[in-house]
C-alpha positions as CSV (number, residue, x, y, z in Angstrom):
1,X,-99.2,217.8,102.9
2,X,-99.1,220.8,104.9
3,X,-97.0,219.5,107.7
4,X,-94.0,219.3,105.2
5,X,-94.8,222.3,103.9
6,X,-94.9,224.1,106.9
7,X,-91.0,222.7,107.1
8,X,-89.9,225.8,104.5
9,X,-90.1,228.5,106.7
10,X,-87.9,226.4,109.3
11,X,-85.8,225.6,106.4
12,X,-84.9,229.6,106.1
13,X,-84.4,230.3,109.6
14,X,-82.1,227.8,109.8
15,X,-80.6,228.6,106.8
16,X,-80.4,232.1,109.1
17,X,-78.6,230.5,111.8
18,X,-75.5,229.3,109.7
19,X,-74.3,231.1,106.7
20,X,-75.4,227.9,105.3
21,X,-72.4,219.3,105.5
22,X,-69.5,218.4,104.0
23,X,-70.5,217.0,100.4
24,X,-70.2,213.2,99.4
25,X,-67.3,214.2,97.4
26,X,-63.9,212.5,96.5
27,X,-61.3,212.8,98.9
28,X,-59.6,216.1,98.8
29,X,-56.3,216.8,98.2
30,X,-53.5,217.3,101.2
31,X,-54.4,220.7,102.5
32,X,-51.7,221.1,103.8
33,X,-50.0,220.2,100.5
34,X,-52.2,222.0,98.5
35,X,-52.0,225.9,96.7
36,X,-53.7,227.4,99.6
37,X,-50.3,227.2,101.6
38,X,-49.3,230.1,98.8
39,X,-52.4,232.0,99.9
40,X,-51.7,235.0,102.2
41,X,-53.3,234.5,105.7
42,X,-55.4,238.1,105.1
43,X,-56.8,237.2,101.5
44,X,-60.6,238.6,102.0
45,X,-61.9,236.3,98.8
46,X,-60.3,233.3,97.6
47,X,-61.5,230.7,94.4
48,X,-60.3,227.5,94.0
49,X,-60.6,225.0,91.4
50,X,-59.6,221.3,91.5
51,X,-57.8,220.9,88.2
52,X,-58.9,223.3,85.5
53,X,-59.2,220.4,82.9
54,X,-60.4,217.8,85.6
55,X,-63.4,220.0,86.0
56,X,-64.2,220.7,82.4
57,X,-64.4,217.2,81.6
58,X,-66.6,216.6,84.6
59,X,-68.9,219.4,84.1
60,X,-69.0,218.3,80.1
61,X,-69.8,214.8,81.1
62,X,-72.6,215.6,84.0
63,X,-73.7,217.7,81.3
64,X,-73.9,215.3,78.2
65,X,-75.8,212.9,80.8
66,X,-78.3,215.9,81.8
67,X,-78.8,217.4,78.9
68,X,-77.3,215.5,75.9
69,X,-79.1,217.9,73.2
70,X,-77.2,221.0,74.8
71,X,-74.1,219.6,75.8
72,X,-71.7,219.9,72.7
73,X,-73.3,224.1,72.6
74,X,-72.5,224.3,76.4
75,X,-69.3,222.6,75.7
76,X,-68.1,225.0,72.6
77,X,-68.6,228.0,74.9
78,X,-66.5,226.9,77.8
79,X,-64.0,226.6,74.9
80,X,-64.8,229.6,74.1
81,X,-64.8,231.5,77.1
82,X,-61.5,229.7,77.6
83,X,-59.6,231.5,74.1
84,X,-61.1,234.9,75.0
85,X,-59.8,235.2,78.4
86,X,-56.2,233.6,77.0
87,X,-56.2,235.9,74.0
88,X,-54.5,233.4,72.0
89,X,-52.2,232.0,74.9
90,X,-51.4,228.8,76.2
91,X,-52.2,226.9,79.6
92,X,-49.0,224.7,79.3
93,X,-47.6,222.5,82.6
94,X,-50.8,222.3,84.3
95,X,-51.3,219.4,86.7
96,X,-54.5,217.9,85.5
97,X,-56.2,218.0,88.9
98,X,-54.0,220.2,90.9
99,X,-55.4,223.8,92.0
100,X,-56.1,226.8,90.3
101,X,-56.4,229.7,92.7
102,X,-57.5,233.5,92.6
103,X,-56.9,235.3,95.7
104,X,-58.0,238.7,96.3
105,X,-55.6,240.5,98.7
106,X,-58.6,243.1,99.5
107,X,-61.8,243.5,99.3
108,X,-63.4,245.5,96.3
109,X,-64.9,248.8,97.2
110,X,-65.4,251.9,95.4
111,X,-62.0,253.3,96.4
112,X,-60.6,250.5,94.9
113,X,-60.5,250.3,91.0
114,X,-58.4,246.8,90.9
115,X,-58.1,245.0,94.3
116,X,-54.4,243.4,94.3
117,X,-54.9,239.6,93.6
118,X,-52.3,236.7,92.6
119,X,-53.1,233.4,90.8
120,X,-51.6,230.3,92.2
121,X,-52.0,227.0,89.9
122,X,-49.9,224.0,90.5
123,X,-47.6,223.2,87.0
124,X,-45.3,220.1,86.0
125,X,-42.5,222.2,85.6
126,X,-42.6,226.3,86.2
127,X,-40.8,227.5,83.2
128,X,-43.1,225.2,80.9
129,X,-46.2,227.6,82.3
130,X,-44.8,230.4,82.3
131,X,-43.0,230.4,78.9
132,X,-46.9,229.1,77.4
133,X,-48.6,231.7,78.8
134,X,-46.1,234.8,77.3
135,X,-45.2,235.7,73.7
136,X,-41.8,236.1,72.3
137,X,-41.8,239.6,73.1
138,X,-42.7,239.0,77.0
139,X,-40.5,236.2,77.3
140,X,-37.9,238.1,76.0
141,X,-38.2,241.2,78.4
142,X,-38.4,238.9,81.2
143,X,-36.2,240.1,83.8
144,X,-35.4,238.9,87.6
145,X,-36.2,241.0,90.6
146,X,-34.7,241.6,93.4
147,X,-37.0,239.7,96.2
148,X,-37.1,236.4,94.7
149,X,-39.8,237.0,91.0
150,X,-39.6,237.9,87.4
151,X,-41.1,240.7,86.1
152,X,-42.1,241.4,82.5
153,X,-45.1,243.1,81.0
154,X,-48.5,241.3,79.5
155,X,-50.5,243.5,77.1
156,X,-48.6,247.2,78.3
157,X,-48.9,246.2,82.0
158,X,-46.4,244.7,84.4
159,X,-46.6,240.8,85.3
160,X,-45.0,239.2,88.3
161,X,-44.4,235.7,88.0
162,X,-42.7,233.8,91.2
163,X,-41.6,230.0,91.0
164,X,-42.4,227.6,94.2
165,X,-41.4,224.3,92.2
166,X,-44.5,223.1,92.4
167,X,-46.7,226.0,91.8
168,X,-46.4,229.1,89.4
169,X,-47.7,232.9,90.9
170,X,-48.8,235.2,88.9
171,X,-49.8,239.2,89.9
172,X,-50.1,242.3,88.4
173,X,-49.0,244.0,91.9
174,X,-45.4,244.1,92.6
175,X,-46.6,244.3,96.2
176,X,-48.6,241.9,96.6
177,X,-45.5,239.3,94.5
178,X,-43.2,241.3,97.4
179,X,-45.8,240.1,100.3
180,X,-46.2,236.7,98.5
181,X,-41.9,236.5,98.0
182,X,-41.9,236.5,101.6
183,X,-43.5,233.3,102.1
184,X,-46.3,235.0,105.0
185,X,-48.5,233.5,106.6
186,X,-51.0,231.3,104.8
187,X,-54.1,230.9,104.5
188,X,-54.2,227.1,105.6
189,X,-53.0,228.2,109.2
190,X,-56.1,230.3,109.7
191,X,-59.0,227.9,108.2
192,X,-60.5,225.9,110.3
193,X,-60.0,222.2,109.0
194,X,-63.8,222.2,108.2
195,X,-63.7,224.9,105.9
196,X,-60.3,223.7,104.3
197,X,-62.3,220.6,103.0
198,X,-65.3,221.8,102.5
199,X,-63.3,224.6,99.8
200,X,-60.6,221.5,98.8
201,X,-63.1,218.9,98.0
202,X,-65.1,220.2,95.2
203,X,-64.5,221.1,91.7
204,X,-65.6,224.9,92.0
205,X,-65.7,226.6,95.7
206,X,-65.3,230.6,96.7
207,X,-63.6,231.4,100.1
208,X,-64.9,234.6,101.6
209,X,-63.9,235.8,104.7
210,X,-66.8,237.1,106.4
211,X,-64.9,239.3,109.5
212,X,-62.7,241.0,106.7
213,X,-66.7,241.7,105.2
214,X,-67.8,243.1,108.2
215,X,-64.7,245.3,109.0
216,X,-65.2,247.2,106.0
217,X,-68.8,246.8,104.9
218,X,-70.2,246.7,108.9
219,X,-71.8,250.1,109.1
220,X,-73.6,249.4,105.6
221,X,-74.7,245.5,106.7
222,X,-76.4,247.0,109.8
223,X,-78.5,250.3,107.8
224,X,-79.6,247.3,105.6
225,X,-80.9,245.3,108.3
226,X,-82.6,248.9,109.4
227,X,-84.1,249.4,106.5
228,X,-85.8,245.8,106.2
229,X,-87.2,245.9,109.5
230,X,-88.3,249.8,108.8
231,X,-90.5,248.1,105.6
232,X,-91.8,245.0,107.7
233,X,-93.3,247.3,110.0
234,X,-94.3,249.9,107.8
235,X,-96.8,246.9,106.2
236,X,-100.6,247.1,106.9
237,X,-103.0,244.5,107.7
238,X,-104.5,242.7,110.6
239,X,-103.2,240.6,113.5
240,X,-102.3,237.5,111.0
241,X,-100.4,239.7,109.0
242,X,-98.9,241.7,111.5
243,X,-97.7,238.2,113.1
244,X,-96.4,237.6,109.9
245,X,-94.6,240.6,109.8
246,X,-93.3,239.8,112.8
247,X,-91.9,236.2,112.0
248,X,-90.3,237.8,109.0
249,X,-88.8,240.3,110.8
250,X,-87.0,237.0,112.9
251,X,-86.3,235.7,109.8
252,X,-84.6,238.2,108.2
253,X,-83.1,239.6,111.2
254,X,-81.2,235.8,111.6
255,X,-79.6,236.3,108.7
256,X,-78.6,240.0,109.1
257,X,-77.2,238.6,112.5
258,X,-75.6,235.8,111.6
259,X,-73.6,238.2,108.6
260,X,-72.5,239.8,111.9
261,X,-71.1,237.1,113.9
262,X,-69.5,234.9,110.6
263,X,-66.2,234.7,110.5
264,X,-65.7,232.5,107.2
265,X,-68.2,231.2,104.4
266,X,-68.2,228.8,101.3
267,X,-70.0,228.6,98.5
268,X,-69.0,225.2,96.1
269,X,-70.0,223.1,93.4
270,X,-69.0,219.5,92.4
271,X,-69.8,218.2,89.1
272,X,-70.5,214.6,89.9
273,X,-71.4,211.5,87.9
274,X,-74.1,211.1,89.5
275,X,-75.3,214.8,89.4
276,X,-74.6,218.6,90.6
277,X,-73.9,219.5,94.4
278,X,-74.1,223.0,95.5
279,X,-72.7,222.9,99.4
280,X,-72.5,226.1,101.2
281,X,-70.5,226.4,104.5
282,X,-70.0,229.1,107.0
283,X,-68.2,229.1,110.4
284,X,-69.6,231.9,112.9
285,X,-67.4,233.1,116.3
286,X,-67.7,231.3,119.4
287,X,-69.0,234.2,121.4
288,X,-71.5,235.5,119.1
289,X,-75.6,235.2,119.7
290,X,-75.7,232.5,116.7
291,X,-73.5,230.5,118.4
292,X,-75.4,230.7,121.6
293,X,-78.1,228.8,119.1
294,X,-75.8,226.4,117.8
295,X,-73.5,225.4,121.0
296,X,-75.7,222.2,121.7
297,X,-76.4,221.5,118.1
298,X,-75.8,218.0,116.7
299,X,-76.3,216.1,113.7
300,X,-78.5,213.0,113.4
301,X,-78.9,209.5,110.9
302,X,-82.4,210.8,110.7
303,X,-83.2,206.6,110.8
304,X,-86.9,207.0,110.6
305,X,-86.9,208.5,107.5
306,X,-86.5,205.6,105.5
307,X,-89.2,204.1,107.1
308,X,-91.6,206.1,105.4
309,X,-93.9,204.9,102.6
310,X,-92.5,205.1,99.1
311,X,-94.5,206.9,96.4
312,X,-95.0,210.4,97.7
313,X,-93.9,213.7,96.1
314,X,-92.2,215.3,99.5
315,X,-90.7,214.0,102.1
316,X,-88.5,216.0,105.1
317,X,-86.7,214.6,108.5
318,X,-85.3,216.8,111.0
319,X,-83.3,216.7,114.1
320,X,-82.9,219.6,116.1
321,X,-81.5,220.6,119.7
322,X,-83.7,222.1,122.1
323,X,-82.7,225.9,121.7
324,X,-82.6,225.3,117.7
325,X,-86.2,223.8,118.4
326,X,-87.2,226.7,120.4
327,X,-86.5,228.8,117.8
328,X,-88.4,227.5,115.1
329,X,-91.3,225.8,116.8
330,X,-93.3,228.7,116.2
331,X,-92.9,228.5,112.6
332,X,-93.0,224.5,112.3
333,X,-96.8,224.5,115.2
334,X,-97.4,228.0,115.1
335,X,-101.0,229.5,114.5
336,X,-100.6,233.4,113.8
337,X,-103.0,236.0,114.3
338,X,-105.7,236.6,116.9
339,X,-104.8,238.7,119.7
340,X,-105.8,239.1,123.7
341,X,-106.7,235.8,125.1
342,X,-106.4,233.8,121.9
343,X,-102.7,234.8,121.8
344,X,-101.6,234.2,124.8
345,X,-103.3,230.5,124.7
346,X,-101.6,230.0,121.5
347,X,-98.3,231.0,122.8
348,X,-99.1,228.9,125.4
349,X,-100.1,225.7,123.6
350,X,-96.6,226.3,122.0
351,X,-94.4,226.2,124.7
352,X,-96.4,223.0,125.6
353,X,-95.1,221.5,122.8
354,X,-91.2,222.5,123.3
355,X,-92.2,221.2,126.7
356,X,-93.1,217.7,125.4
357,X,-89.6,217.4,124.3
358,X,-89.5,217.0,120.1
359,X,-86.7,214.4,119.6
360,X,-87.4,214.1,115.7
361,X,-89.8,214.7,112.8
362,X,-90.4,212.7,109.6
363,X,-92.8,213.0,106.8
364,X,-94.1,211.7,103.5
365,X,-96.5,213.8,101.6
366,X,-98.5,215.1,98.2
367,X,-99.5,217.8,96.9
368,X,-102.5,219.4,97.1
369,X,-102.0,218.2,101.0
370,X,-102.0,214.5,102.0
371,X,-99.9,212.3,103.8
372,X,-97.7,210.9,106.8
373,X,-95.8,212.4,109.6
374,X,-94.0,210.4,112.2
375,X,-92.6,212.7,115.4
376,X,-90.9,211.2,118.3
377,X,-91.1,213.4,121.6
378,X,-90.2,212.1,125.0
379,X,-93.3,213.1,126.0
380,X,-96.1,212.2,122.7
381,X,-99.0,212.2,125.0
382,X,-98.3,215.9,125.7
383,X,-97.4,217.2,122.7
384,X,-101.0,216.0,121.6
385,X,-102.7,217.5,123.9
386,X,-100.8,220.9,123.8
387,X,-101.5,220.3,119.7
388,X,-105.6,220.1,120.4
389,X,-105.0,223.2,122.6
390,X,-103.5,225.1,120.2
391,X,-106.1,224.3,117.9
392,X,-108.6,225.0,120.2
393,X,-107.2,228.6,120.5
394,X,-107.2,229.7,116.9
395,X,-110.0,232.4,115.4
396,X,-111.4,233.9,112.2
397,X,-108.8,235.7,110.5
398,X,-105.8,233.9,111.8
399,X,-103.3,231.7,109.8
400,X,-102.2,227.9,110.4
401,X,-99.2,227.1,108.8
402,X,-98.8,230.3,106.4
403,X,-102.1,229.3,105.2
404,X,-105.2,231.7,106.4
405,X,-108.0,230.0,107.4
406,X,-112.2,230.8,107.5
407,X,-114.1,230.6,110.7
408,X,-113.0,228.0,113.3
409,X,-111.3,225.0,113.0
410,X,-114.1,221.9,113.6
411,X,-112.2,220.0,116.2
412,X,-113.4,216.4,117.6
413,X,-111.2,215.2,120.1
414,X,-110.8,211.1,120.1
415,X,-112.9,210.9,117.0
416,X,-110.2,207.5,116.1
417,X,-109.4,204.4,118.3
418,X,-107.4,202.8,115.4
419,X,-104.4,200.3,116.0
420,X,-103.8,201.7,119.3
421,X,-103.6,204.9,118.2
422,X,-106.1,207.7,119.9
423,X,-106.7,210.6,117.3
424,X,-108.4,213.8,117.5
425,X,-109.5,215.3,114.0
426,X,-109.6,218.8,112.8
427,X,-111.0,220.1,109.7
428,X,-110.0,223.6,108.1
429,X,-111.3,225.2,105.1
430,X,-108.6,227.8,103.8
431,X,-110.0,231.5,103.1
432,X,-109.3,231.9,99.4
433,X,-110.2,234.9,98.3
434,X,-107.9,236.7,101.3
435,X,-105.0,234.9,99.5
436,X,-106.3,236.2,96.1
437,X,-106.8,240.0,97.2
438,X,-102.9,240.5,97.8
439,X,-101.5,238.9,94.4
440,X,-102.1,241.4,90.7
441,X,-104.8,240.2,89.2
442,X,-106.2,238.2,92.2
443,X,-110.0,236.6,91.8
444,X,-111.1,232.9,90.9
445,X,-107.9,232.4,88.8
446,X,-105.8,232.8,91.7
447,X,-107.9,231.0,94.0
448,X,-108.1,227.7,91.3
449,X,-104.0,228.6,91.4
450,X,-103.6,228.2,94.4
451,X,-106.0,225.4,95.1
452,X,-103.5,223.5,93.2
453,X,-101.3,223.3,95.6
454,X,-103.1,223.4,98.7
455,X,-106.7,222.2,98.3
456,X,-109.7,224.0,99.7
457,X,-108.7,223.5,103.1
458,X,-107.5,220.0,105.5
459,X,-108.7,217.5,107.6
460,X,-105.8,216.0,109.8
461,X,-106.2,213.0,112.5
462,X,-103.5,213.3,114.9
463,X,-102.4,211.5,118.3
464,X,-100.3,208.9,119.9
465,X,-100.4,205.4,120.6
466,X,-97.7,205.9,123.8
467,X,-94.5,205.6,121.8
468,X,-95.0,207.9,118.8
469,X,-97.0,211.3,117.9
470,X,-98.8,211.0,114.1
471,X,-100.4,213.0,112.2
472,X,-102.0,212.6,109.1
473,X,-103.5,214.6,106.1
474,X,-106.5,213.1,104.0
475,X,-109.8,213.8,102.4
476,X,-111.3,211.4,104.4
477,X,-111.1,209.1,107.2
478,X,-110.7,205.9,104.9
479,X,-108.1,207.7,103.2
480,X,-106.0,208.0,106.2
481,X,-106.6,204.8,107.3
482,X,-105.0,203.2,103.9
483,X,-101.8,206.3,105.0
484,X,-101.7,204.5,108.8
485,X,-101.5,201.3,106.9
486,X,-98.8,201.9,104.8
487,X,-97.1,203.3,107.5
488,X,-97.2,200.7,110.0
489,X,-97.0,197.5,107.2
490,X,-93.8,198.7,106.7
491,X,-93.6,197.1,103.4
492,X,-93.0,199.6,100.2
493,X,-90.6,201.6,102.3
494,X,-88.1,204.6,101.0
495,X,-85.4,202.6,101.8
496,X,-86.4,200.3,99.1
497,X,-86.6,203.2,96.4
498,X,-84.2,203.0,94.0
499,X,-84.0,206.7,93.0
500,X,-83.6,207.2,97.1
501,X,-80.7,204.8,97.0
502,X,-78.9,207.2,94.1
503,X,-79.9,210.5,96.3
504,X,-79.1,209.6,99.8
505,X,-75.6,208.8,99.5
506,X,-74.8,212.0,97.8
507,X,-75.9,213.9,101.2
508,X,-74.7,214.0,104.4
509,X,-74.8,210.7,106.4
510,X,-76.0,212.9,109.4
511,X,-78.0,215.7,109.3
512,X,-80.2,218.2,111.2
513,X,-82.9,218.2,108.2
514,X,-83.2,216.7,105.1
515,X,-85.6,217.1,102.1
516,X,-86.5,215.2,99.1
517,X,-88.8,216.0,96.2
518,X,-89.8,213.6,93.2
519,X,-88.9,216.1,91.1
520,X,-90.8,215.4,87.9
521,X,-93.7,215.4,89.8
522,X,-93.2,218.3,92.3
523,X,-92.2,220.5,88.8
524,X,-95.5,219.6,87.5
525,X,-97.6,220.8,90.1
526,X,-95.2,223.7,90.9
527,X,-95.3,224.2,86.9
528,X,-99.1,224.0,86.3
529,X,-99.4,226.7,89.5
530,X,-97.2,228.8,88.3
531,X,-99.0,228.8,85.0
532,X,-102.3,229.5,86.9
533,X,-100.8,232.5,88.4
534,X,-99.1,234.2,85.5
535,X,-103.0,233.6,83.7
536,X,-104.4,235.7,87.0
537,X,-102.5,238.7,86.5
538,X,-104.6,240.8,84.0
539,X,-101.3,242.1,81.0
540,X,-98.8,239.8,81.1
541,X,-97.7,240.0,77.5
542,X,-97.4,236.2,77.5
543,X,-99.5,233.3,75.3
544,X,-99.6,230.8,78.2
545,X,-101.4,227.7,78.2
546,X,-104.6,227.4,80.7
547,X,-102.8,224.3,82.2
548,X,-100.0,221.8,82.7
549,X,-100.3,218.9,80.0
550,X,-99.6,215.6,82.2
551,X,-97.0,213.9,81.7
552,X,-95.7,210.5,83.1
553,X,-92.2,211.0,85.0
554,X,-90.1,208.6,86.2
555,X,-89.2,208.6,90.2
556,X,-86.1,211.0,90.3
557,X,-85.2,212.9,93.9
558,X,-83.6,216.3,94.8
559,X,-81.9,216.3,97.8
560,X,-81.1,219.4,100.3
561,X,-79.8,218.8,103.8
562,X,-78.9,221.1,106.5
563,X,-76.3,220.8,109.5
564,X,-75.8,222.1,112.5
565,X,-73.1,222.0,114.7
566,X,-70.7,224.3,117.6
567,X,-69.5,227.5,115.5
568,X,-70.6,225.6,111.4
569,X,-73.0,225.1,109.5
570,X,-74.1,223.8,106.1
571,X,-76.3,223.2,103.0
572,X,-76.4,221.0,100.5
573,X,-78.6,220.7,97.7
574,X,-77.9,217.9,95.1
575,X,-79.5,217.4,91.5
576,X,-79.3,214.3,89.9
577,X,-79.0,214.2,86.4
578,X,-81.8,212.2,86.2
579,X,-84.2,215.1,87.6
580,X,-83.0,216.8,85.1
581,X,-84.1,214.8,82.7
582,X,-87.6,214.2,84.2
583,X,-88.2,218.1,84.9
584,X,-87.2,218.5,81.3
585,X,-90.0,216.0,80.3
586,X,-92.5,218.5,82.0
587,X,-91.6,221.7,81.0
588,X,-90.6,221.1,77.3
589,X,-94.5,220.7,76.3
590,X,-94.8,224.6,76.5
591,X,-91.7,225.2,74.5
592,X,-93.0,223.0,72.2
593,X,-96.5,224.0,72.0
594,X,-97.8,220.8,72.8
595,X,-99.6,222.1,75.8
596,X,-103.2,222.6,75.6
């Protein structure tokens, strides 16, 4: 259904606004207990891990439930990976589930060959560590420093070691063990308690700190952002594509600004039973233009969403605030291309809509296009109206949607009196072979490709029955009827979907937007496009089958939520092991040769 589709591009503006929830993880440890109390306060890159055996075992059991064939082979090279970098050594006195840190004390750059850093893991006993992880030789030639560390030398090269009880140091800077000695300040004392947790409570995270970035990579960050705008409006094409161009160039531009105004982002994974979380984190200044965005930004329960039918491939909720909703509302309504009149009446049907005051959106959909979408305004009467307006305003050659579109939309305003709800219709037939023309290879195999996913066009009743705005995609009237039906009966709901029950939890109970997508299902029409595609282009060197063989999946969701709040925000996407499983059930046909 288009109108989840058309959520993506709002997905990567947002993404734009924040460097990018805090996970449904175990309770972290004590920050202010924790290693990062033994980071200094200026570190520019930090990675923590929460117990270096602890999160073996957990990735090798997520693993052995995901992928049981390729578990022990996955396993062995962890091993592995784990003797190489030792070179025979020994990790002895580690705290099963107490941190491992590598702190950078400077950034990386090409006048640096080895930027200072210090490892910090938390031991049983000091000595125990440190006596594992030396040979005879080193522990022999171990000698005490004046400032409070050892020093002997690993492989040719000096070694700092420093005891703090609980923790063991290791460096191969005797300034940086001088600095450390000192006990400066740490790192703890400049995170905001957000970020602490968000780094603390996962198995695998990386601290970066995005003004230390800046400072020494500004001048670079800003030719970059430049140069992409330079190509966007270098591109050719008509009024559609040069207000494609131009939505791009917002895009892009969001994210180049929001680099500029962050002051701290985190990237971390958590190898859970249930499946693997990737959250991502970032903190931006309180005076910068992204915060402007953000200052009135707050997360929701998104409660409609489970309302939705069960049974579909996609679903999305979102919750925005009214300058976040300004700022993508021409992506989610907007009809691109045209110029003159037609523009201005589009831009005008748009503001119409921000006018009607958008509280909420929620959606249920398949693919090729059909489905549900619930939106709550304070004002639903409005937004339908400014909707039919906008429709009304569109021309040959434009897009709807990121979808270009032949002739004029066929419009009938209150062609449905149905359950109280008054619903105009629109029709659109999607111009194909403009698609085709700018992909290699192009002609009837790309248009079949991507007829896949989006049909040959869409028919859409939309309207209000006072209280709420909906708007649904069918075939056919009767179609949407059975969709309304479903809808309003209430009965086979998401809430009463198992696999939603095991995905859910695992996200953030409040949210500015959330996705799910069956994923066996969404792989195999994703898959069997894909496939359709790679048989347009005219030499690749590849024996591909002419199609997707189907295959029956179990239901199995992939999660992703955003949120937005004052100076944060955050993305999560998590994988159950069980989509694993079920995208595995589609794709291994081609490996296997199976496919037809």
């Amino acid at each position: 259904m288009l109108s989840t589709i058309r959520w993506l591009p709002a997905v990567a503006l947002t993404a734009a606004l924040v460097h990018a929830p805090a996970p449904a993880a175990p309770v972290p440890p004590d920050i202010g207990e924790s290693g990062l109390t033994l980071v200094p306060a200026q570190a520019p890159v930090v990675i923590h891990v929460r117990g270096v055996e602890r999160t073996k075992e957990r990735l090798t059991a997520m693993l052995n439930k995901a992928v049981p064939d390729f578990a022990p082979l996955a396993s062995g090279y962890i091993d592995s990976l784990f003797q190489t970098g030792l070179e025979g050594r020994k990790l002895k006195g580690l705290v099963k589930d107490g941190s491992a840190i590598l702190a950078l004390l400077e950034l990386p750059t090409p006048n640096v060959e080895t930027p200072a850093f210090a490892v910090i893991v938390r031991v049983t006993r000091y000595a125990e560590f440190r006596d594992g992880l030396l040979n005879d030789d080193e522990r022999q030639n171990l000698k005490p420093e004046v400032g409070g560390f050892e020093r002997t030398q690993i492989n040719g090269k000096d070694a700092y070691f420093i005891d703090r009880k609980d923790y063991a140091i290791v460096t191969p800077s005797k300034d940086a063990a001088t600095l450390i000695a000192k006990k400066p300040e740490n790192l703890v004392s400049k995170l905001n308690a957000d970020i602490a947790r968000g780094m603390m409570g996962s198995d695998l995270a990386v601290y970066v700190n995005l003004a230390a970035v800046n400072k020494e990579f500004g001048d670079q960050i800003k030719a970059g952002r430049q140069f992409m705008e330079t190509i966007l409006d270098s591109m050719p094409g008509g009024a559609a594509e040069k207000a494609s161009m131009e939505m791009a160039k917002k895009v892009y531009g969001g994210v180049f600004q929001v680099v500029e105004d962050g002051r701290a982002l985190v990237v971390a994974l958590d190898f859970r039973p249930e499946g693997l979380n990737l959250h991502v984190q970032g903190q931006v200044g309180a005076n910068t233009p992204t915060n402007t965005l953000l200052k009135d930004a707050k997360p929701n329960a998104l409660p409609e969403l489970v309302t939705l039918p069960s049974g579909q491939t996609l679903y999305s909720a979102m919750h925005f605030s009214p300058g976040i909703f300004r700022a993508v509302a021409p992506m989610i309504y907007g009809a691109m291309g045209g110029e003159g009149e037609s523009k201005k009446q589009i831009e005008a049907a748009i503001e119409q809509i921000f006018a009607a005051g958008n509280t909420g959106s929620y959606s249920a959909a398949n693919l090729p296009p059909s489905g549900v979408q619930v939106m709550t305004f304070q004002d639903p009467a409005k937004a339908a109206a400014a909707q039919l307006q906008l429709l009304r305003a569109m021309g040959e050659g434009g897009t709807f949607q990121s979808a270009y579109i032949k002739g004029k939309p066929e419009i009938k305003e209150n062609a449905q009196d149905y359950k109280g709800f008054k619903l105009h219709s629109v029709a659109m037939t999607w111009d194909l072979d403009k698609f085709a023309q700018n992909v290699p290879g192009g002609g009837d195999a790309m248009k079949a490709a991507m007829t896949k996913v989006m049909g040959e066009g869409v028919k859409m009743w939309f309207g209000t029955d006072g209280r709420r705005y909906l708007l649904v995609n069918a075939k056919e009237w009767p179609a949407a009827q059975a969709l309304i039906d479903a809808y309003l009966a209430g009965r086979a709901t998401l809430a009463q979907d198992a696999a939603f029950k095991v995905t859910r939890p695992q996200l953030p109970a409040e949210a500015s937007l959330l996705f799910l997508a069956d994923a066996g299902k969404f792989a195999s029409v994703m898959i069997d496009y894909m496939l359709a595609i790679f048989k347009a282009m005219p030499v690749l060197p590849l024996n591909l089958p002419n199609e997707l063989k189907p295959v029956k999946t179990d239901v199995s969701y992939i999660g992703a939520a955003v949120v937005l709040k004052p100076e944060h925000g955050s993305f999560d996407l998590f994988v159950p092991v069980s989509a694993v499983v079920e995208v595995r059930k589609v794709i291994m046909p081609l490996f296997q040769g199976s496919a037809p």
